[in-house]
N, C-alpha and C positions, 0 to 999 in steps of 0.2 A: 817666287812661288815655290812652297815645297810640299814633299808631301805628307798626309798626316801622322807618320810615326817617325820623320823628322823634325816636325813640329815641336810631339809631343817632348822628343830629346831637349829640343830648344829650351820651353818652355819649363822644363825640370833643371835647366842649368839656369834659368831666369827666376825660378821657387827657390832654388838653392841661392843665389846672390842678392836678391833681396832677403832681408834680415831686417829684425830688430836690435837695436844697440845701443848702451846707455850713450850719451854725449857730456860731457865736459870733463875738464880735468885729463890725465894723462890714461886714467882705464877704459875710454869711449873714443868716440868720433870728436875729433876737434871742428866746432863751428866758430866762425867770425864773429866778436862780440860788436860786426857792426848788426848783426841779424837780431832782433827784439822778440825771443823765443822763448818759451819756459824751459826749463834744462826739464830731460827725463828722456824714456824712450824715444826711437827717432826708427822710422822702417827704410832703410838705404835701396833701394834701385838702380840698380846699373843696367844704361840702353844705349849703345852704341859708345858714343862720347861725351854722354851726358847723362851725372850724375843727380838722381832726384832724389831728396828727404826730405819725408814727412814728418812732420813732427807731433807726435803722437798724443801727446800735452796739452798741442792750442787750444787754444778757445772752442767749447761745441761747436760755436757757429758759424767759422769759420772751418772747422773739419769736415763738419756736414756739408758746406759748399763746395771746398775740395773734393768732396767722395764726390758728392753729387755730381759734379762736374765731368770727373773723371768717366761716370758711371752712363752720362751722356755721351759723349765722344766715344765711348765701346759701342754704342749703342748703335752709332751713325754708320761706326764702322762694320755692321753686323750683316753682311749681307746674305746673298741666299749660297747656300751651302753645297760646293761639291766635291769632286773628288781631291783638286789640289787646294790647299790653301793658301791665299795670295796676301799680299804685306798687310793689307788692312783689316783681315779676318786674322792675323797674327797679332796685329796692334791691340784691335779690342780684347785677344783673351788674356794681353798679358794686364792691360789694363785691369781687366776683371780680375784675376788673379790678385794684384794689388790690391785693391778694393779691398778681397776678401778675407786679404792676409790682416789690412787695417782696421777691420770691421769688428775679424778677432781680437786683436789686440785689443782693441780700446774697449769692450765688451765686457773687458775687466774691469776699467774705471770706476773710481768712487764716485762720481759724477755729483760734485759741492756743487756747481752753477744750476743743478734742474733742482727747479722749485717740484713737490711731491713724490712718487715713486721712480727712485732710478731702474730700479730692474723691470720698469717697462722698456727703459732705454738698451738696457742689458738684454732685452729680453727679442728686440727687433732687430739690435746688430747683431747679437747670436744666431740669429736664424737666418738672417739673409746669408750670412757670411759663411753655415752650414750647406743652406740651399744652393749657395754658389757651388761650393765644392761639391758636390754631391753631383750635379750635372756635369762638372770639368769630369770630375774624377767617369761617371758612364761616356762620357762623349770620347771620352778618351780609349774607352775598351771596346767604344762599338765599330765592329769592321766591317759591316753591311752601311752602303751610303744610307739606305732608310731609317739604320737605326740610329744614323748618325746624325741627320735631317730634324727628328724628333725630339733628341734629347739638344738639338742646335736650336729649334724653336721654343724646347721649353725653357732653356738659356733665359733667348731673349727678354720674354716673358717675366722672367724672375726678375731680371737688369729693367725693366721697365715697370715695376713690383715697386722697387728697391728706390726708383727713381722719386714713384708717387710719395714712398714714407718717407725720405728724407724729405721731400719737397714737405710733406704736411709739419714735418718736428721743424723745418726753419721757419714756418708760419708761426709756430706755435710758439718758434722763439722769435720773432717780431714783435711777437703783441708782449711781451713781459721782456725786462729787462735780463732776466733770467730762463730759461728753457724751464715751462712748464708741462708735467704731463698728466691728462687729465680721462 
């Protein structure tokens, strides 16, 4: 358990070490060519003793699941809010954090696989991945626990948003062999 302005320390040295970073060759991250990845952006996470990359390339619908995934398990860990914060209200926001670092990133893609408008797609990881930050960054300044409470619950709210729209864009890439958007 600590408290929320060691948190916030924590969490700015967990922003700071996840990165983006090209991979292959000697100017990136060297991965395993047992790993069947597309070479390009990669978002590095370092937690504890275990190193995780994203690969920011894959396939939509597999990233979508990943986010999605991830964006569950923040979720579970969201409990109700007070004045210390304890490992699993720590878990979820660094999770969230990721998320939202990877939401941006990819928000740039040319997106070849979606059949129709990509910049619907541009246009829903932009904004979640805005709205994310937007809530970290006031939850972050609020020092009254009420204000803290509010912008904790409208969190939630957005991560449970976020949850609905992926879950509808991997419907949507079920029925077409490609991610259509409509």
């Amino acid at each position: 358990m600590s408290t929320w302005n060691d948190l916030w320390k924590k969490i700015w040295n967990v922003w700071v070490e996840s990165r983006i970073r090209p991979w292959g060759g000697s100017s990136g991250l060297i991965i395993p060519s047992s790993i069947n990845a597309v070479q390009g952006p990669v978002l590095i996470h370092k937690e504890k003793s275990t190193l995780l990359v994203l690969f920011l390339n894959a396939p939509l619908d597999e990233f979508l699941e990943f986010i999605k995934g991830k964006l569950e398990e923040a979720l579970e860990d969201m409990g109700p809010i007070g004045e210390v914060v304890d490992e699993r209200e720590e878990k979820a926001l660094i999770n969230i954090l990721f998320v939202a670092k990877a939401l941006k990133q990819r928000s740039s893609d040319d997106f070849k696989d979606v059949v129709g408008d990509p910049d619907d797609i541009r246009g829903i990881f932009s904004g979640i991945s805005e709205e994310i930050f937007a809530y970290l960054e006031l939850l972050s300044r609020s020092k009254k626990i009420v204000e803290r409470e509010y912008h904790w619950e409208r969190l939630k709210e957005t991560v449970k948003f976020a949850i609905k729209s992926l879950e509808n864009l991997i419907k949507k890439g079920s029925k077409h062999k490609t991610l259509k958007v409509s």
